[in-house]
Structures are given as structure tokens and as C-alpha cells.
C-alpha positions as YAML, in Angstrom:
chain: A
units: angstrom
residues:
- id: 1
  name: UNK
  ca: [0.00, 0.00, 0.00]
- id: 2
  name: UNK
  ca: [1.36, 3.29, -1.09]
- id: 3
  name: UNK
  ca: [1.44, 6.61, 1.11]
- id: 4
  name: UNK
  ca: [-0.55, 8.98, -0.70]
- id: 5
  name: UNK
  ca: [0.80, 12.59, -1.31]
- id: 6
  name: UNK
  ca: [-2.49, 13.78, 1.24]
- id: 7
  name: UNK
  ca: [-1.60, 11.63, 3.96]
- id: 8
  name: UNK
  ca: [2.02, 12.29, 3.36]
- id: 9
  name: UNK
  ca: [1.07, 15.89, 3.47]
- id: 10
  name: UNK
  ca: [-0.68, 15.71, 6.65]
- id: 11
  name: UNK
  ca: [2.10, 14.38, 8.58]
- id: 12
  name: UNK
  ca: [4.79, 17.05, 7.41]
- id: 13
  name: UNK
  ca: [1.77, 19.34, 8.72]
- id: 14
  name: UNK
  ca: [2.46, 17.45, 11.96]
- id: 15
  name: UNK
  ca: [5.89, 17.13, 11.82]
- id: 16
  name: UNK
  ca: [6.24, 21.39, 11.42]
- id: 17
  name: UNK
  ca: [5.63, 21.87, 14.74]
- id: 18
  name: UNK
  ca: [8.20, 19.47, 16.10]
- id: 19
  name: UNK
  ca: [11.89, 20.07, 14.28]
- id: 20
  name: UNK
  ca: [12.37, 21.86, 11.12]
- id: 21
  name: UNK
  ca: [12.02, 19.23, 8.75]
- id: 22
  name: UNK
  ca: [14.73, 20.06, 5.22]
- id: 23
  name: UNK
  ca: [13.06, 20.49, 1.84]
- id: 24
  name: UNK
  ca: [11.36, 17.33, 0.39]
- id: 25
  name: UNK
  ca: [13.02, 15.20, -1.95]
- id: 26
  name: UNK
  ca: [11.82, 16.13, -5.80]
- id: 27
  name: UNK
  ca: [10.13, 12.86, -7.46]
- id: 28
  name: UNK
  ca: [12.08, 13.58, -10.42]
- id: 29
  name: UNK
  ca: [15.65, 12.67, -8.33]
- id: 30
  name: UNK
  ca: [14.13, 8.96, -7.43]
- id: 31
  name: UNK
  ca: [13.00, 8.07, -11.52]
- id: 32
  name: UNK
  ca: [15.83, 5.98, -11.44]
- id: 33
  name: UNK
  ca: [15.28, 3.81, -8.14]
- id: 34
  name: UNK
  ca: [15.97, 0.07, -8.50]
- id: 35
  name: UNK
  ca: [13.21, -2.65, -7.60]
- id: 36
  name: UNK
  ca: [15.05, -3.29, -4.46]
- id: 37
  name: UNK
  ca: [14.43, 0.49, -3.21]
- id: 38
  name: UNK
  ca: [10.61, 0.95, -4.25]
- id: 39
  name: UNK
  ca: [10.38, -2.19, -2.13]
- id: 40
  name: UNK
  ca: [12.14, -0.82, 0.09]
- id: 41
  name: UNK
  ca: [10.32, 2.78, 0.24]
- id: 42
  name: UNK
  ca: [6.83, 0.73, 0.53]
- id: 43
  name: UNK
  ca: [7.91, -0.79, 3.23]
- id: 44
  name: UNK
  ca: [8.46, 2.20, 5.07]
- id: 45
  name: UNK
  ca: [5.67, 3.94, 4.18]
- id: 46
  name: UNK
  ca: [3.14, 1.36, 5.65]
- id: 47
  name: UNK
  ca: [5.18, 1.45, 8.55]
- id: 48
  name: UNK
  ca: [4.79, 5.12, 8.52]
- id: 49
  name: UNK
  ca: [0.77, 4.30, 8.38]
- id: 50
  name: UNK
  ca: [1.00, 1.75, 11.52]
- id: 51
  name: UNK
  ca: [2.74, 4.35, 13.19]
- id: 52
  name: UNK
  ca: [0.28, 6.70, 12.32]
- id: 53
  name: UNK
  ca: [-2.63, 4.81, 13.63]
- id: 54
  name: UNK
  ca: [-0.84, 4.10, 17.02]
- id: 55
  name: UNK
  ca: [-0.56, 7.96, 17.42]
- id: 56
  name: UNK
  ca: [-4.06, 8.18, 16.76]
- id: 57
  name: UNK
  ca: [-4.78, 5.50, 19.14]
- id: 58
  name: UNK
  ca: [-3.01, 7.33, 21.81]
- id: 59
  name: UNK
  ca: [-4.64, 9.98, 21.08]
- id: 60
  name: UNK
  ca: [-8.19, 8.84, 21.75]
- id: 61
  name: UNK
  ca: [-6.67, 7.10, 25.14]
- id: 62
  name: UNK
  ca: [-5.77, 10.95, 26.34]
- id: 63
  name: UNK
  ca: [-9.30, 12.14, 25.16]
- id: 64
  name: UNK
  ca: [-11.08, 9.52, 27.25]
- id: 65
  name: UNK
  ca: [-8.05, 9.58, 29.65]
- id: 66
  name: UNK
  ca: [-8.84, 13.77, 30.45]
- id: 67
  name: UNK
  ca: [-12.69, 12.71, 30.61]
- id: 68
  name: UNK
  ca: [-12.15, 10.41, 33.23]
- id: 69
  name: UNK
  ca: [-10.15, 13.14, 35.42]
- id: 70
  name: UNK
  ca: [-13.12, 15.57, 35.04]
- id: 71
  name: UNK
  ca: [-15.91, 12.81, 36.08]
- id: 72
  name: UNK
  ca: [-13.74, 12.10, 39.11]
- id: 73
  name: UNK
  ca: [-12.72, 16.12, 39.84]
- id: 74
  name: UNK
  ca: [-16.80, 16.93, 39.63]
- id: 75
  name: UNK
  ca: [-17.15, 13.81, 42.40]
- id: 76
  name: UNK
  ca: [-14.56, 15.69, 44.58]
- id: 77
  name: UNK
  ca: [-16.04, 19.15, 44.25]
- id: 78
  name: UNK
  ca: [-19.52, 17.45, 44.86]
- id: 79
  name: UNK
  ca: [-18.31, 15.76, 48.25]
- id: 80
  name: UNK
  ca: [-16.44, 18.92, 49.26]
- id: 81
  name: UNK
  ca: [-20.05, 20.85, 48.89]
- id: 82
  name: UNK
  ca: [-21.77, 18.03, 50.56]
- id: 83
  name: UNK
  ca: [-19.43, 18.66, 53.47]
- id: 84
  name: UNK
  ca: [-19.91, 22.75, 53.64]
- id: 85
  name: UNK
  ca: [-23.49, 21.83, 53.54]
- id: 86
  name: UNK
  ca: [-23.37, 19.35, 56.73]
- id: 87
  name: UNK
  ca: [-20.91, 22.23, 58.23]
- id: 88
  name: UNK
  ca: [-23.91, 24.89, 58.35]
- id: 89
  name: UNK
  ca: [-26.46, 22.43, 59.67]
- id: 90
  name: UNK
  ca: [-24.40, 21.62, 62.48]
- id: 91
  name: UNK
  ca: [-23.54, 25.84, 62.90]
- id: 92
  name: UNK
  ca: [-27.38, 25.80, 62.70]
- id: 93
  name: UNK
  ca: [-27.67, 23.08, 65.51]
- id: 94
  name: UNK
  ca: [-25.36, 24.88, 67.70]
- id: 95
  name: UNK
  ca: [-27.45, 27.77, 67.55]
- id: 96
  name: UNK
  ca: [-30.48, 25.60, 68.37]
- id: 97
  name: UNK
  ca: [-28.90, 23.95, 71.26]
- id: 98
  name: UNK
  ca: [-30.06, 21.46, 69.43]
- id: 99
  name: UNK
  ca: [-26.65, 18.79, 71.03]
- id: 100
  name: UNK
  ca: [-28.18, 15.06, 69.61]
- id: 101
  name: UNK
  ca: [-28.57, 16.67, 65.92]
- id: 102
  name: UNK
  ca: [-24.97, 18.51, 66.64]
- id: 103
  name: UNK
  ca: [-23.59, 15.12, 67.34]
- id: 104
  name: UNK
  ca: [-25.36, 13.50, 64.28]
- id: 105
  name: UNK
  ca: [-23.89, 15.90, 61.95]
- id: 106
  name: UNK
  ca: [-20.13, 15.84, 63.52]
- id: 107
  name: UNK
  ca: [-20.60, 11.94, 62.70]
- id: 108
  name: UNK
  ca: [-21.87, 12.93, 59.15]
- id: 109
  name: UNK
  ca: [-18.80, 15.47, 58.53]
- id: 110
  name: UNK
  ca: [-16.45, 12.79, 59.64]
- id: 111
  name: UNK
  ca: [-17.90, 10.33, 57.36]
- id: 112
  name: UNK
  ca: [-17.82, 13.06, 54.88]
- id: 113
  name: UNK
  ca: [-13.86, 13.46, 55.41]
- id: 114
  name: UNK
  ca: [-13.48, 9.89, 54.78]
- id: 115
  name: UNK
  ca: [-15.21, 10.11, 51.93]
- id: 116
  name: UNK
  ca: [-13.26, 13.37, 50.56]
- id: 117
  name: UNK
  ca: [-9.86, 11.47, 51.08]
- id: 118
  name: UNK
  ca: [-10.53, 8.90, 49.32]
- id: 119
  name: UNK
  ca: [-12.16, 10.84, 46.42]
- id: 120
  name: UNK
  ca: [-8.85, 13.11, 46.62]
- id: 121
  name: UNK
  ca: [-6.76, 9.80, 46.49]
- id: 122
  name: UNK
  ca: [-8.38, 8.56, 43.39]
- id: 123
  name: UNK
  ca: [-8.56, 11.91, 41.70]
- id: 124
  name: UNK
  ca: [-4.33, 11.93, 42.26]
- id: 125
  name: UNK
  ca: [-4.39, 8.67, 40.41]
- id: 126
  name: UNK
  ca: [-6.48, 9.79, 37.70]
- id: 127
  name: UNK
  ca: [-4.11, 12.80, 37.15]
- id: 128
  name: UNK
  ca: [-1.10, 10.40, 36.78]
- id: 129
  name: UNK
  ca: [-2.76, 8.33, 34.89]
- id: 130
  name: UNK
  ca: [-3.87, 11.23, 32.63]
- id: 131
  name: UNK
  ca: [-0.12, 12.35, 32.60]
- id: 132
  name: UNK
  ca: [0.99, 8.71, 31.65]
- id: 133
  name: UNK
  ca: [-1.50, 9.62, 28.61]
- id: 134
  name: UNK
  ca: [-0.23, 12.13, 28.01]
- id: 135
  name: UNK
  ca: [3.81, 10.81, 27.90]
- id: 136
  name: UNK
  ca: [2.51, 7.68, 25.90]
- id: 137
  name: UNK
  ca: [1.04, 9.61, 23.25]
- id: 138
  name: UNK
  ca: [4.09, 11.99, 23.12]
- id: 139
  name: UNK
  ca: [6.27, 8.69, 22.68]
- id: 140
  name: UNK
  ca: [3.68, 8.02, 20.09]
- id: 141
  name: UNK
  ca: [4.12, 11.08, 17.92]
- id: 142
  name: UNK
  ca: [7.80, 11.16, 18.37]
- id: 143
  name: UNK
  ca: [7.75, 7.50, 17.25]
- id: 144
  name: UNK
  ca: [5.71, 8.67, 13.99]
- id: 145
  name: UNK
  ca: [8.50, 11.52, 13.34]
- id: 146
  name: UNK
  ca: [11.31, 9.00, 13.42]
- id: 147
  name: UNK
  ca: [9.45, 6.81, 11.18]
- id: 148
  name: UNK
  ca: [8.73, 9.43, 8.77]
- id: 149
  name: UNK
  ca: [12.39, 10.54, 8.94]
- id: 150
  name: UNK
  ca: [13.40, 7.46, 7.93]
- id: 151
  name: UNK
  ca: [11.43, 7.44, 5.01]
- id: 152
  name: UNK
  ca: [12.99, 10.56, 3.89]
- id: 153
  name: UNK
  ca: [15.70, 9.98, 4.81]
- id: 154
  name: UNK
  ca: [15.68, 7.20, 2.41]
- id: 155
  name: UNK
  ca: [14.33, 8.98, -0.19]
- id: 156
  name: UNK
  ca: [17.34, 11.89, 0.31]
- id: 157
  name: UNK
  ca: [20.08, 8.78, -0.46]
- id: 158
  name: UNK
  ca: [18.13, 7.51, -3.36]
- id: 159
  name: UNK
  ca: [18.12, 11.23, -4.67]
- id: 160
  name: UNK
  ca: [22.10, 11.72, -3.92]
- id: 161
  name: UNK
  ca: [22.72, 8.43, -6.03]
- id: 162
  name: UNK
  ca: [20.52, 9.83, -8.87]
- id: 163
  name: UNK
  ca: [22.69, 13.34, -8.75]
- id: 164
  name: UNK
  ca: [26.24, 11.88, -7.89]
- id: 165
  name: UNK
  ca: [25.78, 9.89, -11.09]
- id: 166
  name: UNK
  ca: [25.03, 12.97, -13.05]
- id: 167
  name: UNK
  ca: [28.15, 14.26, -11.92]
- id: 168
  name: UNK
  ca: [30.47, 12.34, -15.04]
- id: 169
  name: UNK
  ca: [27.79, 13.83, -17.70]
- id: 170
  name: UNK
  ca: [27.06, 17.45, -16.81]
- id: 171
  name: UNK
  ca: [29.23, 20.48, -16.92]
- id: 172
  name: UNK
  ca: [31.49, 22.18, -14.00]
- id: 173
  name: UNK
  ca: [28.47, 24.29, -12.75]
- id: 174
  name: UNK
  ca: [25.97, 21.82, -13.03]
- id: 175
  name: UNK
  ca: [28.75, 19.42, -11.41]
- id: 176
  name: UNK
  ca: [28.72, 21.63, -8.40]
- id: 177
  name: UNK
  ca: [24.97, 22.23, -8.01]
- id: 178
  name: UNK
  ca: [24.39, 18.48, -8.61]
- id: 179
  name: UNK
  ca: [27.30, 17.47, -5.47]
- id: 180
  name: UNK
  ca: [25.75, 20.53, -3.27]
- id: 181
  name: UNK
  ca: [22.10, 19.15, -3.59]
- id: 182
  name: UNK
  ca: [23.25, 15.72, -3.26]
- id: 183
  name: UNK
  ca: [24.94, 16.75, 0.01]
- id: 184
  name: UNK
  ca: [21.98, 18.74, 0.90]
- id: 185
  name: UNK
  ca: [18.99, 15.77, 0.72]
- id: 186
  name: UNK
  ca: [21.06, 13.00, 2.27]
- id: 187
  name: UNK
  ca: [23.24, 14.97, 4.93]
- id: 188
  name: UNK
  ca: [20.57, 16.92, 6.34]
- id: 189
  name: UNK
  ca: [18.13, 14.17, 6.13]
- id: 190
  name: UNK
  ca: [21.18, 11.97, 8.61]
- id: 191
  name: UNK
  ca: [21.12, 15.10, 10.82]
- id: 192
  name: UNK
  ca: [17.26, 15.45, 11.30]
- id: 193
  name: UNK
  ca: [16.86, 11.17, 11.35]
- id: 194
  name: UNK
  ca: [19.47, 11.63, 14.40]
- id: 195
  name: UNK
  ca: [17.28, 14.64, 16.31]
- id: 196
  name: UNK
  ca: [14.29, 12.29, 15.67]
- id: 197
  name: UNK
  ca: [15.70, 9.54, 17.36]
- id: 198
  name: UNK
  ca: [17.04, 11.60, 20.62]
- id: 199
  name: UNK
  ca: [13.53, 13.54, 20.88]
- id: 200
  name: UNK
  ca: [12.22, 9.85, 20.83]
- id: 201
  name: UNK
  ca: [14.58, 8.35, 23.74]
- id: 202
  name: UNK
  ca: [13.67, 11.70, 25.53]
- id: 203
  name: UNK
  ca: [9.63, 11.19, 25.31]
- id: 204
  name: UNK
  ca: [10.28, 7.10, 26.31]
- id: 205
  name: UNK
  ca: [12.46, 8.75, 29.26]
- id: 206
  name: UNK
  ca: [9.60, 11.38, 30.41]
- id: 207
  name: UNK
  ca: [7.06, 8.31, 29.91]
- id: 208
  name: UNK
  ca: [9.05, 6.16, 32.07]
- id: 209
  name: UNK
  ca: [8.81, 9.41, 34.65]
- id: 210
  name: UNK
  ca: [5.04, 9.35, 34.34]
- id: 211
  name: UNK
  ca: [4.47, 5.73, 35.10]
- id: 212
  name: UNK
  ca: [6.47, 5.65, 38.29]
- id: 213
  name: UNK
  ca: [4.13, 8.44, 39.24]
- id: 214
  name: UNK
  ca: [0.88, 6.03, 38.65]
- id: 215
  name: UNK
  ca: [2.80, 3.58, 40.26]
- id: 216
  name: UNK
  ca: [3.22, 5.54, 43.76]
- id: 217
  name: UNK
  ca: [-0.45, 7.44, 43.10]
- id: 218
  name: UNK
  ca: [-1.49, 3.82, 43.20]
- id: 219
  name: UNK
  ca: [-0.16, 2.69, 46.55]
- id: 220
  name: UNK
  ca: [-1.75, 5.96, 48.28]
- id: 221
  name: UNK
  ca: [-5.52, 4.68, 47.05]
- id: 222
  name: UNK
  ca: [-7.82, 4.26, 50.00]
- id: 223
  name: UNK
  ca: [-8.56, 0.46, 49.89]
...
């Protein structure tokens, strides 16, 4: 399956916002490719759609991931008013001299506490897990960059074969234009493959951070 130019498109969209990606590679400097490398440029482009999808995937995990948080943030706010409300009874009470329905409430409120630590506990865990969302679907994306670097990266030495062997049948100046553009679409392509890859170790690292935080959110749940 072929990458089309739109979905191609869209991820150099995508990829704009990350690292400044170097020109494309003209179609006209891979008409010479061999079997061997359409093969091989197929082969990276459906990994570039795999890799795709699993960023999407992630993506849909954070969604539901941040809806979750909110659910369980509105539970905490609710309990919290609950409380205030049980708080002016009892002020109410007290006023009253009303002591059995003072004592009621106090047992109320303290339930009420219970009930808010717990909420608060879960709600922490929710957050890291949200944050773990978050780092996976970074990892994602970054995964998706390196992918699509590699596939033009691939493309750049394709190109730099097709102009080094133009070198023995063009002129001095279109020797030197031919060896600078060559240099430009496989060199830089190295150079950006290489920032790929360390933005990618540094997402798995920040990931890594994000699930020792679910990890010790997780030991602090009220059982």
C-alpha cells in the first residue's frame, strides 16, 4: 500500500511543529530507483501508516483519559459541597442547642472526610494516569516523526545516487549544483533522522517518569 501525497502531506503538517524538517526530496531525483528500493520505500511507508494509527490510538486514550479526570474532579467538588453543607447544619444546631442533631452531623462530617480522602486519592491517580496519557502519546508522535524521517531519509540517499551519477555527464556548474544538492537531501536528512531519534529516547524517558508516578499514586488509594 502506497502513502498517498495527502496523507504524506498531513504528517509534514504534523511534523512542522516538532523540528524543522529540510526540503522534500523532488520525485524527479528517485526516476531511477531500483526494484530493491521501491520495495524498500513501501515498506516504510506502511510502517509510517501503523505508526500513524498508534498515534491516533493514543490519542483517543488521552481524550477519554482527560474525561475520566473531570468525572472524578466533579465527584470531589460534589463531596467537598456536601461537606460545607453538613458544616452549616451543624452551625445551625449549635445555635439551636439542638446537642443530639450537633452530634449526628459531627458523625456525618467525619464520614464526609473519609469520603473526601478517598475521592482526593483517586482523583491523584487519575491525574497520573492522565499524565501517563499524556507521555505515551508523546512517545507516540515522536515515534511517527522517526518513522517518517526514515522514510525521507531514504528517499534523500536515493536522490544523492541519482545526482552523484550525473556528476560524469554534466558540466562544471551543473557538477557543483548536482554534489551541493546531493549533500543537501542526504546529509541533512542523517542530521534530522538523528534529532528524531534523541527527541524519541527523551519522550520514552519522560514516559518512564510518568508511570512511576501512577505507580506511587497507586499505593496511596484508600482500599
Amino acid at each position: 500500500m502506497r502513502l498517498s501525497v495527502s496523507i504524506l502531506a498531513a504528517f509534514l503538517v504534523f511534523l512542522a511543529g516538532c523540528v524543522t524538517m529540510p526540503d522534500p526530496v523532488p520525485d524527479e531525483y528517485l526516476v531511477e530507483k531500483t526494484a530493491e528500493q521501491e520495495k524498500g520505500l513501501e515498506k516504510l511507508e506502511n510502517f509510517v501508516i501503523a505508526k500513524n494509527h498508534a498515534a491516533r490510538v493514543m490519542k483517543e486514550k488521552l481524550h477519554d483519559a482527560e474525561q475520566k479526570l473531570k468525572v472524578e474532579k466533579g465527584r470531589l467538588g460534589i463531596l467537598k459541597d456536601e461537606k460545607k453543607l453538613l458544616e452549616e447544619k451543624q452551625k445551625q444546631y449549635k445555635l439551636e442547642n439542638d446537642g443530639e442533631k450537633v452530634d449526628e452531623t459531627a458523625n456525618l462530617i467525619a464520614r464526609k472526610d473519609n469520603e473526601i480522602r478517598a475521592q482526593a486519592s483517586l482523583v491523584d491517580h487519575v491525574e497520573a494516569l492522565r499524565d501517563l496519557a499524556i507521555a505515551e502519546k508523546d512517545v507516540a508522535d515522536a515515534d511517527l516523526s522517526v518513522q517518517v524521517a526514515e522514510l525521507r531519509y531514504e528517499r534523500a540517499r536515493i536522490a544523492r545516487d541519482y545526482l552523484m551519477s550525473r556528476l560524469g555527464t554534466t558540466d562544471t556548474k551543473d557538477k557543483k549544483d548536482s554534489s551541493e544538492a546531493a549533500e543537501k537531501y542526504d546529509e541533512k536528512y542523517r542530521v534530522y533522522l538523528e534529532k528524531q531519534k534523541k527527541i524519541l529516547v527523551d519522550k520514552k524517558e519522560d514516559r518512564e517518569e510518568a508511570a512511576v508516578k501512577v505507580r506511587a499514586t497507586e499505593d496511596k488509594l484508600v482500599k
